[in-house]
C-alpha positions in Angstrom: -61.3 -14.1 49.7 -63.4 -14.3 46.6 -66.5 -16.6 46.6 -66.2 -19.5 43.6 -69.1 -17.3 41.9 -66.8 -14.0 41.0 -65.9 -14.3 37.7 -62.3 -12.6 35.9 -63.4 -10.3 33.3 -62.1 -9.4 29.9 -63.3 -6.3 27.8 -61.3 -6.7 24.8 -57.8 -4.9 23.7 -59.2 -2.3 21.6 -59.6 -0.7 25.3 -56.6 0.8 26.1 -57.9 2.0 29.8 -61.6 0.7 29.7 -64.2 1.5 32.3 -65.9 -1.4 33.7 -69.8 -0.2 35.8 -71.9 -2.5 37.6 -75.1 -0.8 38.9 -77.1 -2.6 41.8 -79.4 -1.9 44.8 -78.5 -1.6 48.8 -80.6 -1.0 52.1 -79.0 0.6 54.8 -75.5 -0.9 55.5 -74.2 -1.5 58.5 -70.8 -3.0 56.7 -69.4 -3.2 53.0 -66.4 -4.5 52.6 -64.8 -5.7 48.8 -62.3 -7.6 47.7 -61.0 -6.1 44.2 -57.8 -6.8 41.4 -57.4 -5.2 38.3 -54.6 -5.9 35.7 -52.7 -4.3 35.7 -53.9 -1.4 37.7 -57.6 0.1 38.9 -59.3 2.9 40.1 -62.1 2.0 42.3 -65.4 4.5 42.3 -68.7 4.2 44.2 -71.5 6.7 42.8 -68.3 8.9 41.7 -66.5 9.0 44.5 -62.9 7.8 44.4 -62.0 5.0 47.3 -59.3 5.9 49.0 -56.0 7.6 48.5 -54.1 4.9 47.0 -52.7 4.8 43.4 -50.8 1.7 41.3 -52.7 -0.7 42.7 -52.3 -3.7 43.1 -49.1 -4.4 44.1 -47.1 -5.7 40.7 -45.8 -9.1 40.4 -45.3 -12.5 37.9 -48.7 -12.6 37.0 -48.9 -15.6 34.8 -47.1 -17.8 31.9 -45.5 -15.6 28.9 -43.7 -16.9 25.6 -39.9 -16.0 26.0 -38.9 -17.7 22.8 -38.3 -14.6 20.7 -36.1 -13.0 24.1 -32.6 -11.4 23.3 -31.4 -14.5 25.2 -31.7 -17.7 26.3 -34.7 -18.0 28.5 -36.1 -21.6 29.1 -36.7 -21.0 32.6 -40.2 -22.4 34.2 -41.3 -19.0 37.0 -44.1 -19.6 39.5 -47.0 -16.7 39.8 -48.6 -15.0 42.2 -51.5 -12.1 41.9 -52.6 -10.0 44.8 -55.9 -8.5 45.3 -56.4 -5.5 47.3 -59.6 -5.5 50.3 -61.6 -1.8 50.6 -64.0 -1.1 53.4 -66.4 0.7 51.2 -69.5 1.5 53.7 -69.7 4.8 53.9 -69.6 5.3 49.8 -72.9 2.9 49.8 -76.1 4.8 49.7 -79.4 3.6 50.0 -81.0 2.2 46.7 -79.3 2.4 43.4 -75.3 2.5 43.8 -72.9 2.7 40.8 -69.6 0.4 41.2 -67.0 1.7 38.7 -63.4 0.1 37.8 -60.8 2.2 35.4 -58.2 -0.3 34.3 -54.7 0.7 33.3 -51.9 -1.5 31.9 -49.2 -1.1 34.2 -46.4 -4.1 33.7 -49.2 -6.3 32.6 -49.3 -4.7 29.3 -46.6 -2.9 28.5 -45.9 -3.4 25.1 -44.0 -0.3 24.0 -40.5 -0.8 25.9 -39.3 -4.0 24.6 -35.8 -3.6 24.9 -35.2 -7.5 25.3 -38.4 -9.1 23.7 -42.5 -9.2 24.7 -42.6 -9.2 28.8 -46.1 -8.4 28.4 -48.9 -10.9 29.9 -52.0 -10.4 28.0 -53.3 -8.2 25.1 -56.6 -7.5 27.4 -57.2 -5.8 31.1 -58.8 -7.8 33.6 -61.3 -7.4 36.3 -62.5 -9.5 39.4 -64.2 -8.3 42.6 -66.6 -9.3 45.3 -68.4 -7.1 47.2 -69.9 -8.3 50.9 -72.7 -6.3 51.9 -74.0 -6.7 55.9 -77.9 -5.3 55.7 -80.2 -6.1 57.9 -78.4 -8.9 59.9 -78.1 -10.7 56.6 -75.0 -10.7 54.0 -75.7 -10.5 50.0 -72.6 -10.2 47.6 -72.3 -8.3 44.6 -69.5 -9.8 42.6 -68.0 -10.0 38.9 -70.3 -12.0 36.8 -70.3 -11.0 33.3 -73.4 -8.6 33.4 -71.5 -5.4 33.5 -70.7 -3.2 30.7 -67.4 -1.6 29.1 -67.1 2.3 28.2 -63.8 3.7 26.8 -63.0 5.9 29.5 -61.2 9.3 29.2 -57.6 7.7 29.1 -57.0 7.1 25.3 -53.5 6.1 25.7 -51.4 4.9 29.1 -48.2 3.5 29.8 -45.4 3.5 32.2 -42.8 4.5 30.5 -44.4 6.6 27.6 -47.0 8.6 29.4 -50.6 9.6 29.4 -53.1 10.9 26.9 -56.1 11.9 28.3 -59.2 13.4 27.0 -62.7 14.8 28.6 -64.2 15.8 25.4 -66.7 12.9 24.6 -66.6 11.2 28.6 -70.0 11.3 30.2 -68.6 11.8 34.4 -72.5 10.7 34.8 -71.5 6.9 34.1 -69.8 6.9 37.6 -72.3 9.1 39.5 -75.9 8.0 38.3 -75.1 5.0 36.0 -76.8 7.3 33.3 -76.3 5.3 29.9 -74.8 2.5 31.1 -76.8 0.3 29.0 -75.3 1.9 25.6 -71.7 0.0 26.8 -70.5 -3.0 25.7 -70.4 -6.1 27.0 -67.7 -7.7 28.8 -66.5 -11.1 28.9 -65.6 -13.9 31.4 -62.3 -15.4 30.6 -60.4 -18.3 32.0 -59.0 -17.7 35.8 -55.0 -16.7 35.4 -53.1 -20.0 36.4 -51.5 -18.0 39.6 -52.1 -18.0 43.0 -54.3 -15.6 44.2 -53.0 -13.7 47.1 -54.2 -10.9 49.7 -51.7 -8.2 49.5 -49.9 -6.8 52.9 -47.6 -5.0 51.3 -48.8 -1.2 51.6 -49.8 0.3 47.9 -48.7 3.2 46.8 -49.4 7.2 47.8 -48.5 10.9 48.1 -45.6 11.1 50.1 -45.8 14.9 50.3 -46.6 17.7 47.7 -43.7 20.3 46.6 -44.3 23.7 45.3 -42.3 24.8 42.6 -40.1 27.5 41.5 -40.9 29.0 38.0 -37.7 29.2 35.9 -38.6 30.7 32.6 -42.2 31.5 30.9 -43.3 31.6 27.4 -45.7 32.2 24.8 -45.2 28.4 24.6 -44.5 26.8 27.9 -43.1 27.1 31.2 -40.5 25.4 32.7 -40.4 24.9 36.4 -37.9 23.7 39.1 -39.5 21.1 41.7 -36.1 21.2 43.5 -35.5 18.3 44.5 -35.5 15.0 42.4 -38.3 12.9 43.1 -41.2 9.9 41.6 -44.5 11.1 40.8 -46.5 13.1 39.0 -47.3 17.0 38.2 -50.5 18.5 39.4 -52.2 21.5 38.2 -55.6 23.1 36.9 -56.0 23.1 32.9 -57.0 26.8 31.5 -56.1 25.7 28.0 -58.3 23.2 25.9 -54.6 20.8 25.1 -52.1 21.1 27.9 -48.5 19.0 27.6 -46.4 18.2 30.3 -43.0 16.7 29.7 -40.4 15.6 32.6 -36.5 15.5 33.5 -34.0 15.1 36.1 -31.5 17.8 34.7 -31.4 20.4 32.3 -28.8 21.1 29.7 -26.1 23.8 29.1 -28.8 25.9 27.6 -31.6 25.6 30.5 -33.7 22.8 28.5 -34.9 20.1 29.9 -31.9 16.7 29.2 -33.8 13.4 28.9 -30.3 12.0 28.8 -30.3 10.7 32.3 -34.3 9.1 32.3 -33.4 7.0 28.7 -33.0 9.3 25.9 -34.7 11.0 23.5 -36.7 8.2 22.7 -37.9 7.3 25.7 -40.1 10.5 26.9 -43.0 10.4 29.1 -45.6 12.8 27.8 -48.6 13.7 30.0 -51.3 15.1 27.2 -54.8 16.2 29.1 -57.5 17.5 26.1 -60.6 19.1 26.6 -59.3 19.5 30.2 -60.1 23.0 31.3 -61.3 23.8 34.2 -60.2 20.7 35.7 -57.8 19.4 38.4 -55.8 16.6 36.8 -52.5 14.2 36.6 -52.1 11.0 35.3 -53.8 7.5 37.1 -51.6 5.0 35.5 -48.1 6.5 35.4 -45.2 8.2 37.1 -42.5 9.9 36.1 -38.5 10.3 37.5 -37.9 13.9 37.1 -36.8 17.6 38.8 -37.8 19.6 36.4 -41.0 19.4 34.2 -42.2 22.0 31.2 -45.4 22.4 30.4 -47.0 23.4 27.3 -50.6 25.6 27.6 -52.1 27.6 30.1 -52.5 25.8 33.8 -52.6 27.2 37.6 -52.3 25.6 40.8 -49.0 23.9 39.4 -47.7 21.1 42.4 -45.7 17.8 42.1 -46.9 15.0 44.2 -44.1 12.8 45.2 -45.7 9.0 45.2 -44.2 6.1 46.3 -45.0 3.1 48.7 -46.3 4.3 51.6 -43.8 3.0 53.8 -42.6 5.3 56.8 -38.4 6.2 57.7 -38.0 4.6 60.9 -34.1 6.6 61.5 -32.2 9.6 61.4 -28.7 10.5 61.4 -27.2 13.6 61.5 -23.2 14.6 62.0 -20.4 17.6 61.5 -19.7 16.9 58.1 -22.4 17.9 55.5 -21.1 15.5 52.7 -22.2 12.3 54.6 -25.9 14.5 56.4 -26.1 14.8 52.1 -25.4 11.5 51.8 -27.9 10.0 54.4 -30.6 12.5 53.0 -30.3 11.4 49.6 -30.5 8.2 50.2 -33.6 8.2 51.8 -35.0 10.4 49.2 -33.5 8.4 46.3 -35.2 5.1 47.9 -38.3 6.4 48.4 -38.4 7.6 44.8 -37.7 3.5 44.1 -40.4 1.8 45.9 -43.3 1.6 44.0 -46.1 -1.7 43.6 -44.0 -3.6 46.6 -40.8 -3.5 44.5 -37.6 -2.1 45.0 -36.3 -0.8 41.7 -33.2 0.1 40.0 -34.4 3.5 39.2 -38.0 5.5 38.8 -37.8 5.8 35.0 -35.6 4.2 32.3 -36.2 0.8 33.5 -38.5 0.6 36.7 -37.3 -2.4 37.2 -36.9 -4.9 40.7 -33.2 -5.8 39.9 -32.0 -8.6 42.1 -28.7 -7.3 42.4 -29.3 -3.6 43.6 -32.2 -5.3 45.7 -29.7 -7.5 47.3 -27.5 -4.7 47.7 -29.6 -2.5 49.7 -32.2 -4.7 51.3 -30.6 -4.6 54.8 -30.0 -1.0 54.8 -34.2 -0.3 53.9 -35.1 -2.6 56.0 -33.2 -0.6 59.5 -34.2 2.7 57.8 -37.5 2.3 56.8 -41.0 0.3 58.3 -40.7 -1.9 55.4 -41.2 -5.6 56.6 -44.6 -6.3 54.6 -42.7 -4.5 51.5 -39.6 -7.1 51.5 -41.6 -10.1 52.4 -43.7 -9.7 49.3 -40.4 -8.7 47.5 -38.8 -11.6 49.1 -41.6 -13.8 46.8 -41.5 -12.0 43.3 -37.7 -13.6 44.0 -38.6 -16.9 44.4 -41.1 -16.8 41.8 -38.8 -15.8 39.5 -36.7 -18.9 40.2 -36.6 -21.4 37.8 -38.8 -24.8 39.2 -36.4 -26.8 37.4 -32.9 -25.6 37.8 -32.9 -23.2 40.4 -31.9 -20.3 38.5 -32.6 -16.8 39.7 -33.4 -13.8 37.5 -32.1 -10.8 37.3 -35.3 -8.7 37.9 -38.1 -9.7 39.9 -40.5 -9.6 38.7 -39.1 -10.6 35.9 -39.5 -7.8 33.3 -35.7 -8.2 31.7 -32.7 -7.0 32.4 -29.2 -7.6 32.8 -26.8 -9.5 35.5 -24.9 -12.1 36.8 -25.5 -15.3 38.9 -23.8 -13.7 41.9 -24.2 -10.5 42.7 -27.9 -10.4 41.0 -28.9 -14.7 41.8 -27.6 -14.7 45.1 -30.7 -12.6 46.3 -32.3 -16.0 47.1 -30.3 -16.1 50.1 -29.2 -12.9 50.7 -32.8 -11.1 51.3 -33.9 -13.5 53.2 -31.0 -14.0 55.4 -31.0 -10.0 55.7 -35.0 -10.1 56.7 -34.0 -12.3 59.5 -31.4 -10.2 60.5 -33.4 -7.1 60.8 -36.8 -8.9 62.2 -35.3 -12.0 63.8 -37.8 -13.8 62.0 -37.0 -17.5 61.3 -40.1 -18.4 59.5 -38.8 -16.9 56.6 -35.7 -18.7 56.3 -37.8 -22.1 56.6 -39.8 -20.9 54.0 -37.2 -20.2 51.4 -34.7 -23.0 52.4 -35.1 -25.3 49.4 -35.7 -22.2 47.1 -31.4 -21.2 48.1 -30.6 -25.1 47.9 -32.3 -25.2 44.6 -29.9 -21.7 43.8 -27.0 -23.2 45.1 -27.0 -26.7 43.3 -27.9 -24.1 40.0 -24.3 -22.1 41.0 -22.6 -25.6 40.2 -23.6 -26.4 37.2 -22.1 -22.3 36.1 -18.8 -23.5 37.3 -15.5 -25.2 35.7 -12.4 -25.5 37.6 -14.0 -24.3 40.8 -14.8 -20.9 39.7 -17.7 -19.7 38.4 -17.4 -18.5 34.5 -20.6 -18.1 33.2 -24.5 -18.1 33.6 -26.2 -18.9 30.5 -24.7 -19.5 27.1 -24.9 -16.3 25.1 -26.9 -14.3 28.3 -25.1 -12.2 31.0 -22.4 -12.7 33.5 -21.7 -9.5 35.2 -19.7 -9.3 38.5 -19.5 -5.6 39.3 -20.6 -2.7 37.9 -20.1 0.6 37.3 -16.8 1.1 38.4 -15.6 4.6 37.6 -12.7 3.4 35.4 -13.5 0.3 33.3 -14.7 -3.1 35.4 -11.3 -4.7 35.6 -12.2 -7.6 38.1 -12.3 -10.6 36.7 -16.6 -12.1 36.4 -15.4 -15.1 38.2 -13.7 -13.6 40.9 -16.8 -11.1 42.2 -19.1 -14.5 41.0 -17.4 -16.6 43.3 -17.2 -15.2 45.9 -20.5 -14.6 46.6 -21.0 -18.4 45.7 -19.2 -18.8 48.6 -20.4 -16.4 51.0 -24.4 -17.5 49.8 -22.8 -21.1 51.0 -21.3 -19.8 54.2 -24.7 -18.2 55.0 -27.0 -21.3 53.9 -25.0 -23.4 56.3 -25.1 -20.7 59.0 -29.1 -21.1 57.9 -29.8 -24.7 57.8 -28.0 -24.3 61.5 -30.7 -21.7 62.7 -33.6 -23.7 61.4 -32.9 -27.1 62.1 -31.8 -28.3 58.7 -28.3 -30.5 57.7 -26.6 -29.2 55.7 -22.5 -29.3 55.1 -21.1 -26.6 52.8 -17.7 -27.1 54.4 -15.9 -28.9 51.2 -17.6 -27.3 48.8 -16.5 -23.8 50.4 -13.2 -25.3 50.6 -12.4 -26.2 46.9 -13.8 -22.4 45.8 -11.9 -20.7 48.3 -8.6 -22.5 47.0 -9.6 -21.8 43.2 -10.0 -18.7 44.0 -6.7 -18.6 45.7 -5.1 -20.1 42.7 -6.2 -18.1 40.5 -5.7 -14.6 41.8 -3.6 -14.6 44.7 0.0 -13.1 44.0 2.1 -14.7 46.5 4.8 -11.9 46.0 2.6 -9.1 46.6 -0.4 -10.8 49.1 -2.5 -9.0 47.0 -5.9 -10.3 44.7 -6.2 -8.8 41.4 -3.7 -6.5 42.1 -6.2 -4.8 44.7 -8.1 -3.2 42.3 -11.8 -1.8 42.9 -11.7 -3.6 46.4 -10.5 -6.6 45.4 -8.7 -7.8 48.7 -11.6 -6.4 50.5 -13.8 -9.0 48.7 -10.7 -12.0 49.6 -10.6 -11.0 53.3 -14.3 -10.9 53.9 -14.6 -15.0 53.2 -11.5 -15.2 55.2 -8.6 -15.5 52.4 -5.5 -13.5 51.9 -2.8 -12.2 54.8 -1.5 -10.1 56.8 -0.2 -8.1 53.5 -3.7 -8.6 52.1 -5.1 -6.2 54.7 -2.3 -4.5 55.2 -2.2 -3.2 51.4 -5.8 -3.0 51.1 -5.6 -0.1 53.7 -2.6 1.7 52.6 -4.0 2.3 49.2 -7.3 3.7 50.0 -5.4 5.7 52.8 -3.6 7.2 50.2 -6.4 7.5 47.7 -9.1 8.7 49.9 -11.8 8.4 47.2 -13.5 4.9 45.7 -12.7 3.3 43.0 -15.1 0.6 43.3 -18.8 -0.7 41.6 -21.8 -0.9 43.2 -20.4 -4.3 44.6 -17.3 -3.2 45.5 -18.3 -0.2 47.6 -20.6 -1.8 50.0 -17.9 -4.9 50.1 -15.2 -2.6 51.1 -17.1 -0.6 53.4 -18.6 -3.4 55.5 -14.9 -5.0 55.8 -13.6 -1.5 57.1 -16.4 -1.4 59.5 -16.0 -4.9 60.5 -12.1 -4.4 61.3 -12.9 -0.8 63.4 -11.5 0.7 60.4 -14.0 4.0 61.0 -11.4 6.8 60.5 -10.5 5.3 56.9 -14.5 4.6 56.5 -15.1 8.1 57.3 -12.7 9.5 55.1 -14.1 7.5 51.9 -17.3 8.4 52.5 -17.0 12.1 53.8 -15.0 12.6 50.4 -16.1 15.4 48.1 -13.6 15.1 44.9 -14.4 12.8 42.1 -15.2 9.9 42.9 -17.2 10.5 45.6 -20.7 11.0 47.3 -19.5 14.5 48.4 -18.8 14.8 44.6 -22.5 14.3 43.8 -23.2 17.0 46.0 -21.1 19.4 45.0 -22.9 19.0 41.4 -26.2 19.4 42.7 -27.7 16.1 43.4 -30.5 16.0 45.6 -30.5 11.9 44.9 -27.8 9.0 44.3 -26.7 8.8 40.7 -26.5 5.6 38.6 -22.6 6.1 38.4 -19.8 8.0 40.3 -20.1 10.7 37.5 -23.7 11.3 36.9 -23.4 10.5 32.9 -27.1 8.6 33.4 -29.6 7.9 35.8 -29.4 10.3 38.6 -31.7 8.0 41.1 -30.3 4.8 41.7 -29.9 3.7 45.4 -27.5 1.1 44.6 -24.7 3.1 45.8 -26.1 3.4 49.1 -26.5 -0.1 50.0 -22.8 1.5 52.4 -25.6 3.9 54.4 -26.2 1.2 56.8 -22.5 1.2 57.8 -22.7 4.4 59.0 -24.8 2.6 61.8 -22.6 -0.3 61.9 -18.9 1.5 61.2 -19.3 4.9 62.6 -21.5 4.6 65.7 -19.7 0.9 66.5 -23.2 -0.7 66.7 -23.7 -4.6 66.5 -26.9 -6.2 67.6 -28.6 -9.7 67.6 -30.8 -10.8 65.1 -34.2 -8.4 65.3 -32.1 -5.9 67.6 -33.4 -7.0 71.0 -29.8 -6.6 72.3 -27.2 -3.7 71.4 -23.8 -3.1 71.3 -22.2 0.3 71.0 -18.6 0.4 70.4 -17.4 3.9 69.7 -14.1 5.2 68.3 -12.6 8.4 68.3 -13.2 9.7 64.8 -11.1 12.9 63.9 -12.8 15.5 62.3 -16.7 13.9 62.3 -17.4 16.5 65.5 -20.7 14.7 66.7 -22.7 12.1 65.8 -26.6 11.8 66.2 -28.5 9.0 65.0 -32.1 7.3 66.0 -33.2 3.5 65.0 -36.9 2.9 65.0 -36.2 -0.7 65.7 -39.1 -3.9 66.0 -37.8 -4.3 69.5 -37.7 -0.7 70.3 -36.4 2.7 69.8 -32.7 3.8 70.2 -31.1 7.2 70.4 -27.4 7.4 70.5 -25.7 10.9 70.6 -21.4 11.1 70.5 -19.5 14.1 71.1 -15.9 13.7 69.7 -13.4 15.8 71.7 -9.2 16.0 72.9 -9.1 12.1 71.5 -12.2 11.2 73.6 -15.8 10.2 72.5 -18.4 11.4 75.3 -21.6 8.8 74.8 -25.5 9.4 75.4 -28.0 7.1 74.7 -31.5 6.1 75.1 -33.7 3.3 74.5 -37.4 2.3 74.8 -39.4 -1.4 74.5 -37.4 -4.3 74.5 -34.2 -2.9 73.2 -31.4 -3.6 75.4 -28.0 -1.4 74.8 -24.9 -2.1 76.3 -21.9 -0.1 76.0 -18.6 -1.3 75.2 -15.6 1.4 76.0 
């Protein structure tokens, strides 16, 4: 933790990435160790050297108090703040006498000022600095720490931003500042400005990294540019060598009818991120302070040694799954690849370009699924906080995006995070501390759901704001906002009260769940038909999961997708139909909707080339959005039969005979230990293998 003494530094917002040096004097060390955050992002360098691998850093969150009065919405809401700070063992950079301590600032979320589509979200018009470094020489300690005395260069990033790109240029930067210290006394000074009003966190979460480097394949060369094929859709950054003295690089998902690179699908024309390097040649480079969403990229001047790096948190995939049809082995691949590509600075986000953004609902959507498929428990429990800072202190109400940085929603599908992360955490890591620690934060959501309701249902959020309930649907949404609203009103009650029972707390849900069940009823149930909604885009699904509806209710909600064999669901809708057909053993008609390869389907993605999960079911915009595959986890829970405990410890397999599927081999890197399952479907029969290790118990269930 930082000693009282280590002072936050300002340098002024004429620098768009400024270089902070601080030169001082060291014995031998037997131990260096410092505690470092830079807003929004830093590069750390010791006599030149780079320390470590790392890059976004450090993990992004609600830094501090903004002005929302000129939003596109209402937004009186008061948010709580937390800022992490990252801790470096730096002893073998050290050297003995003079040492050169270097910080590049870049302005991540913490100023990004140029894509205000809903007003400023932006947190201060100037980078900021605070470190302390511990130094263990001759059995005594001395710090080094942020005190005002260093000085400020411009550095060789004239112009950075997420969304927009890089501009970099070597022309007039001196690499001798971060080697030798040579000039540093021509900078200028910096300042010592007020402590954020935030708490002031160690982060666990793991930062950022290079995931693996791709080779590409060269499409077309010429006098211009050249365009090249990475060939597989991915976050990150192009890598190369500069032979030219102005070299352009520009990125995209998908190319157009004539081979050009379409920016429709990463936000338009407008919304381009440009990496420009001047003066570069000779030179390794990429950009520090920025990533891009793209398959393709064109560059413009001479380069060599052209590679993508693929960067995202470095988190590790703790499962496979393989089976005989290829539409879902696509499916589980792309998933993986597609949420990788969205987990960058601790958050997961909608998509790695247009927005960048932590929605709540497609966080809620997929949290359970990340956390059985990848080693991602420090990742969620930091995400798990932007959440709760992002609740208002005074009403309850949750944002749509956390951190909040925007964006649109709804009170249930996106608000109901509060509960439904945390409840999914537990159920994943059987890990009751953070149900006790988030308690009031979903009593606080739940009393807030109220005050959106009349009649029992719940018809709005905030006057004039949003109040989605699903969401790209491939035919216009035609479930009512109330209906998709309520329900998880109700299902957030049903799993506080299961809560409150885990961790000791009273609390009765019971009439409340009563009355919105019943208006629900009333106002959607056809008692001629048993159907809700007509049983469109899963509606009955969503009716028989809280336990309303009949036997005609199920009944009808089975016959049509029987007879469809394709979704016609949101990104609500498909993981709510797909977890009641897994719930009832319906794996045959779960395999068919998810194995399907005409439109609308995952197999149809395929079939046009997707290496990732598109936005929507026809690919008109972003083509990396995990939302869709919140479902993946039901291929655990559906096709292989598998129920477990909270944490795993003790496993059920359950298999049906699924026609068609062939085999079925899957592996769960579990925290109570490793499972292997293999199924060979034959004559009506399903032959069973399986393996465990640590404490994971498996029983099997014929």
């Amino acid at each position: 933790m930082f000693c009282k003494q280590a002072k936050w530094l300002g340098c002024g917002k004429e620098f768009s990435a400024p270089l902070i040096i601080k030169t001082f004097t060291a014995n031998k060390a037997q131990k260096a160790v410092i505690d470092i955050c830079g807003l929004g992002y830093y590069e750390l360098f010791i006599n030149g050297k780079r320390v470590g691998d790392e890059f976004f850093k450090p993990a992004v969150s609600d830094y501090s108090d903004r002005d929302f009065t000129g939003f596109a919405y209402p937004l009186p809401d008061k948010t709580s703040h937390t800022i992490y700070y990252n801790t470096h063992d730096i002893t073998a950079y050290l050297k003995e006498g003079k040492n050169v301590l270097a910080v590049l600032l870049g302005n991540g979320f913490y100023r990004q000022k140029q894509r205000n589509c809903e007003g400023n979200t932006w947190f201060g018009e100037e980078l900021l600095l605070r470190y302390d470094l511990r130094i263990k020489e001759d059995g005594n300690t001395r710090r080094v720490y942020s005190d005002g005395t260093e000085s400020v260069f411009h550095s060789f990033i004239e112009e950075n931003n997420l969304f927009f790109g890089e501009v970099q240029d070597y022309a007039a930067f001196d690499f001798a500042l971060l080697e030798s210290g040579k000039g540093v006394k021509k900078g200028s000074s910096v300042r010592v400005v007020a402590s954020p009003k935030a708490k002031l966190l160690k982060q666990r979460s793991k930062n950022d990294g290079v995931y693996k480097i791709i080779q590409p394949k060269l499409i077309r060369k010429t006098a211009e540019s050249a365009l090249y094929d990475f060939g597989e859709n991915i976050s990150g950054f192009v890598c190369f060598t500069a032979k030219s003295s102005l070299v352009k690089v520009r990125h995209a998902e998908v190319l157009d009818q004539n081979g050009n690179l379409d920016f429709s699908t990463t936000g338009g024309d407008w919304l381009v991120p440009d990496c420009v390097y001047k003066n570069a040649q000779g030179r390794a480079v990429h950009p520090w302070f920025t990533w891009a969403g793209f398959r393709y990229a064109e560059i413009f001047g001479e380069v060599e040694n052209v590679e993508a790096w693929f960067v995202c948190a470095k988190v590790k995939a703790t499962a496979e799954f393989t089976c005989g049809n290829e539409n879902i082995n696509w499916l589980f691949d792309a998933f993986i690849r597609t949420q990788r590509g969205n987990m960058h600075g601790g958050v997961p986000s909608d998509c790695p370009h247009r927005e960048r953004l932590g929605y709540t609902g497609d966080g809620q959507l997929t949290a359970e699924t990340v956390m059985m498929l990848f080693d991602s428990r420090s990742f969620y429990e930091k995400w798990i906080r932007d959440i709760a800072d992002c609740q208002d202190v005074n009403s309850g109400h949750v944002q749509h995006t956390a951190p909040f940085f925007g964006g649109g929603g709804g009170p249930g599908g996106w608000g109901g995070a509060m509960v439904l992360v945390p409840y999914a955490y537990y159920k994943v890591y059987n890990d009751k501390k953070i149900l006790k620690k988030y308690y009031a934060n979903m009593l606080a959501y739940l009393r807030c759901m109220e005050t959106f309701c009349e009649g029992d249902l719940v018809v709005k959020e905030r006057e004039k704001g949003w109040c989605l309930g699903d969401w790209c649907t491939p035919d216009k949404v035609a479930l009512p906002e109330p209906f998709v609203n309520t329900f998880y009103y109700v299902r957030c009650m049903e799993l506080a009260q299961e809560i409150g029972g885990l961790i000791g707390e009273k609390t009765d849900f019971c009439e409340e769940i009563a009355r919105k069940k019943l208006a629900l009823k009333s106002a959607y149930f056809d008692h001629a038909t048993g159907d809700f909604c007509e049983n469109v885009q899963g509606a009955n699904a969503f009716a028989l999961l809280i336990g309303l509806g009949d036997e005609r209710t199920k009944t009808n909600l089975l016959r049509k997708y029987e007879k469809l064999g394709a979704f016609d669901t949101g990104i609500f809708g498909t993981d709510i139909l797909t977890e009641y057909l897994a719930k009832i053993g319906e794996v045959q008609l779960l395999y068919k909707l998810l194995s399907h390869e005409e439109y609308p389907s995952f197999g149809y993605m395929r079939k046009q080339g997707a290496t990732t999960l598109w936005e929507t079911w026809k690919g008109e915009v972003s083509h990396n959005h995990p939302m869709f595959g919140a479902c993946i986890k039901q291929l655990f829970y559906g096709l292989l039969g598998l129920q477990a405990d909270a944490g795993f410890a003790n496993v059920t397999l359950s298999p049906k005979y699924i026609d068609g599927i062939g085999f079925i081999r899957a592996k769960l890197r579990l925290p109570s230990g490793t499972l292997r399952v293999a199924y060979r479907y034959q004559n009506g029969e399903v032959a069973v293998t399986y393996k465990s290790s640590g404490k994971l118990k498996v029983h099997l269930q014929k």
